[in-house]
N, CA, C and O of each residue as an XYZ file, in Angstrom:
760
protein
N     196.496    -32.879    -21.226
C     197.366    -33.026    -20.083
C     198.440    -34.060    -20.410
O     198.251    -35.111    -21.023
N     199.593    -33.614    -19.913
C     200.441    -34.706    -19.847
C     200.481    -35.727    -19.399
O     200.239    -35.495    -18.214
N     200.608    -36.668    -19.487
C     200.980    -38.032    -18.920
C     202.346    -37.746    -17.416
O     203.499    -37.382    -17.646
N     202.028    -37.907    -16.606
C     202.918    -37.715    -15.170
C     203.961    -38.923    -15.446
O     203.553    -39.985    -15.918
N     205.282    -38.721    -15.141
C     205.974    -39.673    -15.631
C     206.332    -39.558    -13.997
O     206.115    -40.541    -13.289
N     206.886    -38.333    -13.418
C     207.049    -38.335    -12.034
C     206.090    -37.116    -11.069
O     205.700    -36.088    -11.624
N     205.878    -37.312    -10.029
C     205.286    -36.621     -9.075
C     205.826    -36.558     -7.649
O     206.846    -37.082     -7.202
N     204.903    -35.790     -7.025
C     205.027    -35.809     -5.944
C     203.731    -35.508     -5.178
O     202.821    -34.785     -5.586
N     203.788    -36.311     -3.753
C     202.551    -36.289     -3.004
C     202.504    -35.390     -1.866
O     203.119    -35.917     -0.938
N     202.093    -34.396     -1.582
C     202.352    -33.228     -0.245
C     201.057    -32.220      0.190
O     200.255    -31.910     -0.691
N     200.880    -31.728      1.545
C     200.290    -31.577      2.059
C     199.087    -30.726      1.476
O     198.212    -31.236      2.174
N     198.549    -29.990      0.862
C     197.523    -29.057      0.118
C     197.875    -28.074      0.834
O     197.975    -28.109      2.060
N     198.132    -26.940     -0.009
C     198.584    -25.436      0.146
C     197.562    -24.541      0.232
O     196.445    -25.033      0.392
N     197.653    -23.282      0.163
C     196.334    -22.359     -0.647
C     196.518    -22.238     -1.460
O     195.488    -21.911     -2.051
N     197.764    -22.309     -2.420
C     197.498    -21.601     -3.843
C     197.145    -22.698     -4.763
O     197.323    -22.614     -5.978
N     196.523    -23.971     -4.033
C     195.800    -25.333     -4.698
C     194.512    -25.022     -4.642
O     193.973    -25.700     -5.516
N     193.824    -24.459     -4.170
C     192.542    -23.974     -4.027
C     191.783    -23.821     -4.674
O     190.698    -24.394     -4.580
N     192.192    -22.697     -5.876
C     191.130    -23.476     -7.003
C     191.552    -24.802     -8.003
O     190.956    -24.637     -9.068
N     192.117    -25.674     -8.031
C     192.296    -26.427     -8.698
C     191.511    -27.580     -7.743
O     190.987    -28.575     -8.244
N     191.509    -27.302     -6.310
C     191.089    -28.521     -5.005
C     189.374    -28.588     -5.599
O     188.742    -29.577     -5.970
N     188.805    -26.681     -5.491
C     187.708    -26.454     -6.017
C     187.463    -27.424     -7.298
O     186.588    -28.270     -7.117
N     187.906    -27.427     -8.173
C     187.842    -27.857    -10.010
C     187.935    -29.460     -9.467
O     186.879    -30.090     -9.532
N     188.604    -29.856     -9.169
C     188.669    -31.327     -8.819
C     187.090    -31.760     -7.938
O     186.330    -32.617     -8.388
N     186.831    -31.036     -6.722
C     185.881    -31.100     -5.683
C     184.474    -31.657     -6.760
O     183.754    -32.654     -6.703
N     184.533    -30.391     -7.778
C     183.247    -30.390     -8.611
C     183.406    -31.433     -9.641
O     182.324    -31.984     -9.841
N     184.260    -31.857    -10.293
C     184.491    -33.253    -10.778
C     183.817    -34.524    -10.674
O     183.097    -35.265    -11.343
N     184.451    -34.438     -9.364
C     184.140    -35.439     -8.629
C     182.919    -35.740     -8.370
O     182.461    -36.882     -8.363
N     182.210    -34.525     -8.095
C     180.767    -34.279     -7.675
C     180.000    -35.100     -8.881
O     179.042    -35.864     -8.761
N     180.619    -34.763     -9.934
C     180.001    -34.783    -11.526
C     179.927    -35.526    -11.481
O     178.722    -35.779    -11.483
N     180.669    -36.648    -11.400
C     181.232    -37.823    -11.970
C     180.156    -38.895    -10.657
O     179.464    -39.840    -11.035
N     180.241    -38.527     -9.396
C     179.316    -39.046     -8.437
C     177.800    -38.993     -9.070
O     177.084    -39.990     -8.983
N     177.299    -37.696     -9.761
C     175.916    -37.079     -9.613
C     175.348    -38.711    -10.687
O     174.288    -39.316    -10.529
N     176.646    -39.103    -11.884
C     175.968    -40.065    -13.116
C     175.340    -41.072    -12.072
O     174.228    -41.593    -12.165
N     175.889    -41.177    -11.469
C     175.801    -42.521    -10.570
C     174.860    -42.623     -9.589
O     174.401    -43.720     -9.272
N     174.472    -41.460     -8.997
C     173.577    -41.436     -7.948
C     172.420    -40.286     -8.300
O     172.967    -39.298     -8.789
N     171.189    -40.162     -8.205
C     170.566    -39.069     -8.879
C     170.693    -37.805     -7.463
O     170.562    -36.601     -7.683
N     171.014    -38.486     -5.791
C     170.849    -37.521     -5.034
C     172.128    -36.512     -4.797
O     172.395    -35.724     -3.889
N     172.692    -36.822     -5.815
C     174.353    -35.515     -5.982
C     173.832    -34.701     -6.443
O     173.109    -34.641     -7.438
N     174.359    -33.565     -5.324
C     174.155    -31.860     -5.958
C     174.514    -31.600     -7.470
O     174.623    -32.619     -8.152
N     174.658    -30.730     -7.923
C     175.705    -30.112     -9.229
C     176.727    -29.525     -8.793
O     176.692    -28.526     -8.074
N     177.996    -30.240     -9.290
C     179.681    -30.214     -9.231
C     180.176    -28.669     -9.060
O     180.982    -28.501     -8.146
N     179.798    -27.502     -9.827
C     179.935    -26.084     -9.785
C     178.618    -25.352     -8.457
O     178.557    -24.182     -8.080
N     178.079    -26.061     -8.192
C     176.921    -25.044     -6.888
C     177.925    -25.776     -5.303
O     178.053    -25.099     -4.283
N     178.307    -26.703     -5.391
C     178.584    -26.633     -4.271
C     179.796    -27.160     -3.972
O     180.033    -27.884     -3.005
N     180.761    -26.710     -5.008
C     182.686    -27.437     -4.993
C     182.917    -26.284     -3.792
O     183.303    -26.645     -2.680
N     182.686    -25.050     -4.055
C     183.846    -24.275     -2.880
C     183.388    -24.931     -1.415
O     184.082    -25.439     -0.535
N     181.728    -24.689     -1.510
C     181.510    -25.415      0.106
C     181.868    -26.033      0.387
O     182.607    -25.916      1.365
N     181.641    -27.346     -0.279
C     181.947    -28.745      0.218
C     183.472    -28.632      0.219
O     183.794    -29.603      0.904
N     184.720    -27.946     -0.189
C     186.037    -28.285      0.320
C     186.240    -27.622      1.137
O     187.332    -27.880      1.643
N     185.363    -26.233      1.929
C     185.392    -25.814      3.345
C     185.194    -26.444      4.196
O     185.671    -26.192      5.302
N     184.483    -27.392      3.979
C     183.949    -28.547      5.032
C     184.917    -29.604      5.088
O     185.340    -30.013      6.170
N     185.337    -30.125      3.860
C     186.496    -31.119      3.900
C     187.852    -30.188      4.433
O     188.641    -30.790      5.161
N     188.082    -29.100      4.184
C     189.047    -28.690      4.655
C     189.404    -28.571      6.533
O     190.464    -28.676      7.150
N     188.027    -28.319      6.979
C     187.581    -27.998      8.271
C     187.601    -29.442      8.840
O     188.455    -29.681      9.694
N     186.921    -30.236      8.534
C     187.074    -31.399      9.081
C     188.244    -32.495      9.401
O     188.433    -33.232     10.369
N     189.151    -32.228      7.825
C     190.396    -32.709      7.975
C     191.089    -32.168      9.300
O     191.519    -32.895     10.195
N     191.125    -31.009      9.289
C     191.903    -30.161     10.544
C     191.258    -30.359     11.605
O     192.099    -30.441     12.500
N     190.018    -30.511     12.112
C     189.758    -30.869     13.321
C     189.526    -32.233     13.984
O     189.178    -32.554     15.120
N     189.902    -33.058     12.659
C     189.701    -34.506     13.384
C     191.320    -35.076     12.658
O     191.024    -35.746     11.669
N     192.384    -35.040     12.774
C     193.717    -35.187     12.727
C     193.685    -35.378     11.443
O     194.123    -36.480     11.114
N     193.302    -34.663     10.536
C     193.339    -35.662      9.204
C     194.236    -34.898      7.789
O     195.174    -34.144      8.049
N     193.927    -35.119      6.618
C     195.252    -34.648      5.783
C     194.325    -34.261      4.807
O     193.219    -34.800      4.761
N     194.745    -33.156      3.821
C     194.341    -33.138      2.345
C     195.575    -33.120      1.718
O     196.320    -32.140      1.741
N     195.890    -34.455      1.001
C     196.837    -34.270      0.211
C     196.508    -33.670     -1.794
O     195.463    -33.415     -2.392
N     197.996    -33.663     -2.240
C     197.532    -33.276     -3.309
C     198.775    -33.916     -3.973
O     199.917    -33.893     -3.514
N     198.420    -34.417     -4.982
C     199.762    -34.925     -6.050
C     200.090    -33.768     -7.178
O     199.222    -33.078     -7.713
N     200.937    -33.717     -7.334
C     201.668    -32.659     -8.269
C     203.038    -32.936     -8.901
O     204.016    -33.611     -8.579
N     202.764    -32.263     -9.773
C     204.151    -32.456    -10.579
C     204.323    -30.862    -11.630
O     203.862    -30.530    -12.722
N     204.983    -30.369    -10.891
C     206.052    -28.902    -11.036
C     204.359    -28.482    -10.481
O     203.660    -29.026     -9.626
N     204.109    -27.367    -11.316
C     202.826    -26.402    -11.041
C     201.592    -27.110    -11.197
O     200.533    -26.803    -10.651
N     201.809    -28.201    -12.073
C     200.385    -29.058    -12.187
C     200.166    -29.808    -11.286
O     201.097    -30.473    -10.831
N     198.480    -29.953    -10.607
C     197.600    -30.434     -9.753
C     197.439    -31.755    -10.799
O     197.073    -31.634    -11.968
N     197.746    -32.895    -10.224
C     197.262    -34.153    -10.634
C     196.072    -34.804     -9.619
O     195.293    -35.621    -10.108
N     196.001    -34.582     -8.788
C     194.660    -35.349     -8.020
C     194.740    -34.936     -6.797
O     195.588    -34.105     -6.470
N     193.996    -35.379     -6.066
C     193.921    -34.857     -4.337
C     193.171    -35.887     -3.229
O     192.416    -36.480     -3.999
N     193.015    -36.235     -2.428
C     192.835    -37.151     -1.381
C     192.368    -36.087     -0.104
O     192.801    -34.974      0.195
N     191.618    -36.676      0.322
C     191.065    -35.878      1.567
C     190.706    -37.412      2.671
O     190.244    -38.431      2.158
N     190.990    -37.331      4.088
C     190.520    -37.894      4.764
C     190.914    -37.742      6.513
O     191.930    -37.109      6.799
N     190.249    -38.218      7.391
C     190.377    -38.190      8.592
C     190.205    -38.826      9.460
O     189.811    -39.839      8.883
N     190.181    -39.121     10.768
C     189.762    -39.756     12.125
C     188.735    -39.858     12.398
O     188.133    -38.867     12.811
N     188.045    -41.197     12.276
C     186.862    -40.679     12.534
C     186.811    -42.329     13.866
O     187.540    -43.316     13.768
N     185.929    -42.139     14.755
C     185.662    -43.079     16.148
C     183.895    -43.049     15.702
O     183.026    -42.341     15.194
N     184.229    -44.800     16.513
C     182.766    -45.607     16.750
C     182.550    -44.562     17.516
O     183.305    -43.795     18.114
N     180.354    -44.715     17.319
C     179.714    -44.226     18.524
C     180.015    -44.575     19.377
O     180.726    -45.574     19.262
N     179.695    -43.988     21.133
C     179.653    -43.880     21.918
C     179.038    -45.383     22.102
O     178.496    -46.040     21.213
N     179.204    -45.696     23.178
C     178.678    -47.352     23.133
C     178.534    -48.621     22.308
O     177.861    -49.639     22.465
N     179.459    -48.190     21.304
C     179.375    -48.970     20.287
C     180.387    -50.328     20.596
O     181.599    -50.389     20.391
N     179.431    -51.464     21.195
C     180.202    -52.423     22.091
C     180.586    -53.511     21.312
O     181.192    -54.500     21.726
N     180.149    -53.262     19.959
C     180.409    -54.853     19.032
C     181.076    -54.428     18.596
O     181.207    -55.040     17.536
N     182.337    -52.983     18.670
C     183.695    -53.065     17.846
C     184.594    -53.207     18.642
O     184.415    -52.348     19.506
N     185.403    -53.744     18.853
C     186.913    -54.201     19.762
C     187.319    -52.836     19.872
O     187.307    -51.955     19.013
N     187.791    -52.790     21.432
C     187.961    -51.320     21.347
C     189.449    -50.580     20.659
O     189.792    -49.432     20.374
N     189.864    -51.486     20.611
C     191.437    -50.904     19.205
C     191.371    -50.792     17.904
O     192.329    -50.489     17.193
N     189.544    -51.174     17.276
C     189.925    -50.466     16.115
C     188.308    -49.724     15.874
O     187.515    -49.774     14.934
N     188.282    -49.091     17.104
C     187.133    -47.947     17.152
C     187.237    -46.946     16.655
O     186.243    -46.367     16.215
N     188.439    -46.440     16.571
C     188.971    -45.657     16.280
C     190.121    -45.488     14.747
O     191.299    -45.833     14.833
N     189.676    -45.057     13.755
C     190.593    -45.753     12.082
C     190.341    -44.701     11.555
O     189.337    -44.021     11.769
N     191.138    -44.479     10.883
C     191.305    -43.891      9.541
C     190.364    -43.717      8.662
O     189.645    -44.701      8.832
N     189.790    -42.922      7.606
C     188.746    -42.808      6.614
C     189.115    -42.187      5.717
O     189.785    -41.221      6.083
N     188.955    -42.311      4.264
C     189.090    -41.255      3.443
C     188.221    -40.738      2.583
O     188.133    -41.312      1.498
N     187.484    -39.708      2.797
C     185.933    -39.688      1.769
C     186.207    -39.233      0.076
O     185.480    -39.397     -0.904
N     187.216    -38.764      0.169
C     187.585    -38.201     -1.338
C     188.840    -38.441     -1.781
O     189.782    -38.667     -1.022
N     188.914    -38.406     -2.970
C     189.839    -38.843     -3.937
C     189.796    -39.213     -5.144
O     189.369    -40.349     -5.353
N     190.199    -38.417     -6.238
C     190.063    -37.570     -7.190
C     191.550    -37.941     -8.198
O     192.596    -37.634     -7.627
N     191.690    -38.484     -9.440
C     192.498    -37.868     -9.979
C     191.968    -37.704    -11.519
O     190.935    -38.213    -11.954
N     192.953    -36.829    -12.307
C     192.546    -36.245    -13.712
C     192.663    -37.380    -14.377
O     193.622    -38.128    -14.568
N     191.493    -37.407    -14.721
C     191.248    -38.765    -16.355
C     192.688    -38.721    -17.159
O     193.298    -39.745    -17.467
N     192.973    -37.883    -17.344
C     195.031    -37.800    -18.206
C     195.625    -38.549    -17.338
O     196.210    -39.545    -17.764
N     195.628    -38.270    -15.927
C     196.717    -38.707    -15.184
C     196.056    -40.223    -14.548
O     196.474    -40.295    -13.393
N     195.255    -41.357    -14.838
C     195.098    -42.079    -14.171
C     195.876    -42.944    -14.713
O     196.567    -42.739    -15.710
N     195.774    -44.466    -13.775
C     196.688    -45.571    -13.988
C     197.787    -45.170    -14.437
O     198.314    -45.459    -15.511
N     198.383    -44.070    -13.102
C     199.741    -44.059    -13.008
C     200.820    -44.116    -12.004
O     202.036    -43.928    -12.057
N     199.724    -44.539    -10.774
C     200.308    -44.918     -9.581
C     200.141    -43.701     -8.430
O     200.644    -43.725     -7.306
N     199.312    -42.642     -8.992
C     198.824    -41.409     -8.315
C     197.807    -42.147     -7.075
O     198.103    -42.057     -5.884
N     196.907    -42.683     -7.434
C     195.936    -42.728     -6.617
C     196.252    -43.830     -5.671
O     195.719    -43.593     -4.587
N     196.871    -44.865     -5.672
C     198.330    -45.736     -4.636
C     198.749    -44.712     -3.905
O     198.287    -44.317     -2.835
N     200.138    -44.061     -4.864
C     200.871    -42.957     -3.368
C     199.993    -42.269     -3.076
O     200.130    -42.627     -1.906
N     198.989    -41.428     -3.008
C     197.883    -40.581     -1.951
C     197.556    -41.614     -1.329
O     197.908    -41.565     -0.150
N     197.006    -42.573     -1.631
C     196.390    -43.544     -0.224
C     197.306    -44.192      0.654
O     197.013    -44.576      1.786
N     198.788    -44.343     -0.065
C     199.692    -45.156      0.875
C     200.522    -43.715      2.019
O     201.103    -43.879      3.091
N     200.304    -42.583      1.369
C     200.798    -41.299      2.459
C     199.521    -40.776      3.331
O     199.576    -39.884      4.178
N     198.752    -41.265      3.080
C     197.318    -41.314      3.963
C     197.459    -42.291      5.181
O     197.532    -42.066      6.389
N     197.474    -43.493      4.427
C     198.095    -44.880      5.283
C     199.117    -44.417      6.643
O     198.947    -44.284      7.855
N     200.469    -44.235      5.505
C     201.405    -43.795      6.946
C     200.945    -43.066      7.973
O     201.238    -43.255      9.153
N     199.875    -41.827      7.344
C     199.179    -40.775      8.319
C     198.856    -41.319      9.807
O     199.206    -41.169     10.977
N     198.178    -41.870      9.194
C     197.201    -43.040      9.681
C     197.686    -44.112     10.917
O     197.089    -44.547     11.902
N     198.983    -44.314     10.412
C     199.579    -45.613     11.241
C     200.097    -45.029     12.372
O     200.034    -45.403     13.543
N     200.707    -43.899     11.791
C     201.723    -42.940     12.815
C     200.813    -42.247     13.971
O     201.274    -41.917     15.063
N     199.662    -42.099     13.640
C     198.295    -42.000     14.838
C     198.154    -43.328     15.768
O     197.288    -43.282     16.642
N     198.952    -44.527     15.645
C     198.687    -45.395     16.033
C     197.034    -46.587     15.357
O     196.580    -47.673     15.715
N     196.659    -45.572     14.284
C     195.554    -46.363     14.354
C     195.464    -47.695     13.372
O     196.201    -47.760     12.388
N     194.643    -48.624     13.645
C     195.093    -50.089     12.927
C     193.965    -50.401     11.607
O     193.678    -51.541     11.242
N     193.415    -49.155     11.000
C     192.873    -49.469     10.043
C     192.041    -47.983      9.597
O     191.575    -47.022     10.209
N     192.176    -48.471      7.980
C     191.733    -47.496      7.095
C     190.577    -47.492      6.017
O     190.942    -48.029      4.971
N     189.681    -47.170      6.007
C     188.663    -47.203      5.617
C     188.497    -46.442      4.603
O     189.185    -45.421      4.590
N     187.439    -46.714      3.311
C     187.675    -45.836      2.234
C     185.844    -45.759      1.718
O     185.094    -46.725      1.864
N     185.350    -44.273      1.055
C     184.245    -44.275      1.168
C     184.312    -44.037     -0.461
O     185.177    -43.455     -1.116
N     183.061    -44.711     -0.903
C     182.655    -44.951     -2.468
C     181.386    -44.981     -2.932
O     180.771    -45.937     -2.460
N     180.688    -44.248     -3.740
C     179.500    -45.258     -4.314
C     179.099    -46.273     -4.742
O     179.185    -46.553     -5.938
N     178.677    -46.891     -4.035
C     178.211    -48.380     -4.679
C     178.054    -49.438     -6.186
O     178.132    -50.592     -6.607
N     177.670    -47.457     -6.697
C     177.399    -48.268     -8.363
C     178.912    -47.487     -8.612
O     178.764    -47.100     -9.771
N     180.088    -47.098     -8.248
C     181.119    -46.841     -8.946
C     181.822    -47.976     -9.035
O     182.684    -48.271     -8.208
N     181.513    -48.710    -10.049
C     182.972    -49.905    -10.056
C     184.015    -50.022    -10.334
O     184.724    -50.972    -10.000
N     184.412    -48.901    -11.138
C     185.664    -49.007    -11.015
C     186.639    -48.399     -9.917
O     187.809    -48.783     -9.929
N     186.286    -47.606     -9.105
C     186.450    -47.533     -7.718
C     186.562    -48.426     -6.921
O     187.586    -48.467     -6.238
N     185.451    -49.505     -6.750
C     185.547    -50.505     -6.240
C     186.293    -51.670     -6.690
O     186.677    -52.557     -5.927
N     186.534    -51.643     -8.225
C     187.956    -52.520     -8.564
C     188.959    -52.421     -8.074
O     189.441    -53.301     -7.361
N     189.697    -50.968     -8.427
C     190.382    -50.114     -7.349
C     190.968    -50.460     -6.598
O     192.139    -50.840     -6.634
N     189.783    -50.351     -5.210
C     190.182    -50.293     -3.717
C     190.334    -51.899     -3.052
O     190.994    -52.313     -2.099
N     189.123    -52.795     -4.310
C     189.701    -54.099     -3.684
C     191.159    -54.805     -4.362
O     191.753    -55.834     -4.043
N     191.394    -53.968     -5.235
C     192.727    -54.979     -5.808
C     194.347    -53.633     -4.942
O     195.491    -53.305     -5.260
N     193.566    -53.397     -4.039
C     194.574    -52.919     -3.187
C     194.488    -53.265     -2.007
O     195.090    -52.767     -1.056
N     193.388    -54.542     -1.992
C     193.004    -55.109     -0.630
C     192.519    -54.617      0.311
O     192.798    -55.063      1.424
N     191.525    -53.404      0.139
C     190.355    -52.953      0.438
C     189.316    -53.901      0.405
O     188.819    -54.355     -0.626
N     188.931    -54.251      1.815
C     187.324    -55.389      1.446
C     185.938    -54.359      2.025
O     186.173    -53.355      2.697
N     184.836    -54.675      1.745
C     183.596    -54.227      2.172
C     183.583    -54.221      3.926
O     183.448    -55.313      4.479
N     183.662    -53.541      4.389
C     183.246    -53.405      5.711
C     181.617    -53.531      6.678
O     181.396    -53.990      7.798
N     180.828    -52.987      5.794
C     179.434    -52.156      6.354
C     178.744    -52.010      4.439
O     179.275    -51.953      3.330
N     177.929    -52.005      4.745
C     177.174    -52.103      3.402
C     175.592    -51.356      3.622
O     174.615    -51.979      4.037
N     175.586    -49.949      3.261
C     174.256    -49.570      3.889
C     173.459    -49.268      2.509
O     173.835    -48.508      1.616
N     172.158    -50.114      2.545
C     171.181    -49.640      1.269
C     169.883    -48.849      1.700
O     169.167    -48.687      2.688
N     170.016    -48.389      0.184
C     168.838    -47.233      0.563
C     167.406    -47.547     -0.499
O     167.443    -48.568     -1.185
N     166.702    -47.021     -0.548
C     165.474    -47.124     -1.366
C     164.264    -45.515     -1.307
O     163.853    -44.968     -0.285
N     164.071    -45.258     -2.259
C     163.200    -44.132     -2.203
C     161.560    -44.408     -1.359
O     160.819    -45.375     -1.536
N     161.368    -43.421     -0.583
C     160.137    -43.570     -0.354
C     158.953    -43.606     -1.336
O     158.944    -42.681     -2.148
N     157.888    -44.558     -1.420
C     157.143    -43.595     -2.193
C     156.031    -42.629     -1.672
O     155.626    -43.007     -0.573
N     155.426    -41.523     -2.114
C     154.998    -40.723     -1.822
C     155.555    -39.736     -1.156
O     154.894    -38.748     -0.836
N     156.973    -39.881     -0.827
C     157.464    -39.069      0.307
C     157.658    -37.480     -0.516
O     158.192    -37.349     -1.618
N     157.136    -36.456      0.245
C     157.874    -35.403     -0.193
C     158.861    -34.781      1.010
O     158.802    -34.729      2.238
N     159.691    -34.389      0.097
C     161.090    -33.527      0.753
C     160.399    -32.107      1.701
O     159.833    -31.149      1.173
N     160.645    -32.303      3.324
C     160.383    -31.009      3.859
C     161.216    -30.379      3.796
O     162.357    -30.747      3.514
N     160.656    -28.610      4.186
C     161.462    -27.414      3.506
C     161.921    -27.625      4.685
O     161.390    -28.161      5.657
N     163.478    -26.934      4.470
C     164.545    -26.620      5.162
C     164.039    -25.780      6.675
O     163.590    -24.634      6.636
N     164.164    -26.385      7.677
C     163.646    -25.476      8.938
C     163.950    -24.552      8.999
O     165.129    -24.542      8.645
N     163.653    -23.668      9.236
C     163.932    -21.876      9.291
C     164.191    -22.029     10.733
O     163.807    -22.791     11.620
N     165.330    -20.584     10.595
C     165.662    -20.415     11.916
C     164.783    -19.235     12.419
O     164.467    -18.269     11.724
N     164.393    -19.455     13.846
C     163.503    -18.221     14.254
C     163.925    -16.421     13.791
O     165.048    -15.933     13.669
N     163.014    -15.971     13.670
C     164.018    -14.566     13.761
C     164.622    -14.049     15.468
O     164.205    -14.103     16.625
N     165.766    -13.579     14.778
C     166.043    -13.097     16.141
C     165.344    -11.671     16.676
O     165.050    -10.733     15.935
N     165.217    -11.698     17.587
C     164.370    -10.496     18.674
C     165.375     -9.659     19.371
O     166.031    -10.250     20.229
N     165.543     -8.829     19.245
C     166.496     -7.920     20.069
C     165.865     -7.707     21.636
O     164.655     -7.891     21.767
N     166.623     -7.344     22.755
C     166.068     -7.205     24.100
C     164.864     -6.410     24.161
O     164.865     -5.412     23.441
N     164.043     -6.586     24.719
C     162.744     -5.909     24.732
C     163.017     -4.755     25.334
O     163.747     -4.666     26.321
N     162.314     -3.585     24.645
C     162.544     -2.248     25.651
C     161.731     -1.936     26.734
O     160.564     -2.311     26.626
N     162.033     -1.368     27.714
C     161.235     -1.259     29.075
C     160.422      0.422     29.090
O     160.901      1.531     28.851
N     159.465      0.133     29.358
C     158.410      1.109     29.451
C     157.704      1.628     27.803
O     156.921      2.575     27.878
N     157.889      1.207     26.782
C     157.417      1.231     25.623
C     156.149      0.715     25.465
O     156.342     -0.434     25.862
N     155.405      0.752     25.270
C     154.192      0.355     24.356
C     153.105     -0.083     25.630
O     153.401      0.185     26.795
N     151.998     -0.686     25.326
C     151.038     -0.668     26.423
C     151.003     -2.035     27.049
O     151.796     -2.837     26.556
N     150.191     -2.497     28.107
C     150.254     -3.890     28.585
C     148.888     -4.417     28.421
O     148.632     -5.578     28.743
């Protein structure tokens, strides 16, 4: 890949789709080293950007994509997201902020100011909603992510740890009942 000398940052199209896909699963990859509970990057890239796609759109939010001519350099996904319902220990003006769960660019194209403009056209998104803060989601053991986001003056907000159970096993996925069609009248005996 080339080195991006210039780009541009704009809204995600369809004919980005599979490249959003190829990035989605990347990312996944690159998450799974780090965490052992990441799916595999190719079983679940198309889903998971139906869902990011769906969510962006129903909670005011953006998928951007950086490009330069036909080439996909990286992509940004994020949205609106509000405190719970009663959630009385956040001031109520910044209950409501900005988030961005993804963001992605090609190992060729990094440290080149790609992953800045997606977050600073996220930002504007963001501001122009009126809302007074933006939040950014990471794995814990990714540090250079977290170099990143704090030398862009990103600080820790919320810090949630986890730990494996032991003995626990994973229950199977609840099944949904079968469905029953209307019962027929006068059929069979009582």
């Amino acid at each position: 890949m080339k080195i991006p000398t210039r780009f541009m940052v704009r809204d995600a199209q369809p004919a980005d789709r599979p490249k959003l896909v190829a990035f989605v699963a990347a990312l996944q990859d690159l998450e799974r080293t780090l965490h052992a509970g990441r799916a595999e990057g190719r079983r679940i890239a198309a889903a998971h950007l139906f869902h990011l796609e769906q969510a962006a759109r129903e909670r005011h939010g953006r998928m951007l994509v950086a490009a330069r001519g036909d080439e996909r350099l990286g992509f940004l996904v994020g949205w609106v997201e509000e405190e719970a319902r009663g959630s009385h220990h956040v001031r109520p003006a910044e209950r409501r902020y900005g988030v961005v769960t993804d963001l992605y660019v090609e190992p060729g194209a990094r440290a080149r100011g790609i992953a800045v403009a997606l977050l600073e056209e996220a930002a504007r998104h963001f501001a122009a909603l009126g809302l007074t803060r933006l939040r950014v989601r990471t794995l814990a053991a990714n540090q250079a992510a977290l170099r990143f986001y704090r030398a862009l003056g990103y600080a820790p907000y919320e810090l949630t740890l986890e730990r494996e159970l032991p003995h626990a096993r994973p229950r199977p996925a609840a099944r949904k009942p079968a469905r029953r069609g209307p019962r027929a009248r006068g059929r069979g005996s009582r």
